[in-house]
N, C-alpha and C positions, 0 to 999 in steps of 0.2 A: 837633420835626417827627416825626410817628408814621411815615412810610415815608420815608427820607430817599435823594435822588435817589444813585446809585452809580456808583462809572467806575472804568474800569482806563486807566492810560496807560504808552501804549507810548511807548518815547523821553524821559524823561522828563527828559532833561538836569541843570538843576539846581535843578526844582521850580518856577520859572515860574508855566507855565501850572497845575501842581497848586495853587499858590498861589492863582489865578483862580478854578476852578472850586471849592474846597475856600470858600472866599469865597461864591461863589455858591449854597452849599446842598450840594454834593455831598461823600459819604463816600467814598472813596478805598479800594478794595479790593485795589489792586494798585500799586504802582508799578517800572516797568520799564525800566532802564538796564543799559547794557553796559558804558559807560565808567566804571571805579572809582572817578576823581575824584568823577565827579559821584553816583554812588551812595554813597559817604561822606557826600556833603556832604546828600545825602536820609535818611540814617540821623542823622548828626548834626542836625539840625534836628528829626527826632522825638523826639530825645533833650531838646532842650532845649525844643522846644514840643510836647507829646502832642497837644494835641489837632487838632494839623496834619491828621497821619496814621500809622499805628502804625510800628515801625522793623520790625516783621515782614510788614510789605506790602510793603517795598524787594525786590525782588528785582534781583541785579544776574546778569544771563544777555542774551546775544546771542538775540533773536524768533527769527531763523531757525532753532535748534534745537529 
């Protein structure tokens, strides 16, 4: 796909829905959790499958800041 659809997800739990839309065509430019469990388990999962989504798009911070 020469321009491939893009998304930031806020909340991202434990990849879910990244899993969905990542499926559906979209590159994943951000991914955004507060809670560490689950931002591990979104870093872990880049680790072992890249081409999910990179483990430097995890970003684990609270949106409200």
């Amino acid at each position: 796909m020469a321009n491939p659809l893009t998304s930031v997800e806020l909340f991202a739990g434990g990849g879910g829905m990244a899993l969905g839309t990542r499926d559906a065509g979209f590159e994943h430019l951000a991914l955004v959790e507060w809670y560490k469990p689950a931002a591990r388990i979104l870093r872990h999962n880049a680790r072992r499958q890249p081409r999910l989504w990179c483990e430097s798009s995890v970003h684990e911070q609270d949106v409200r800041v």
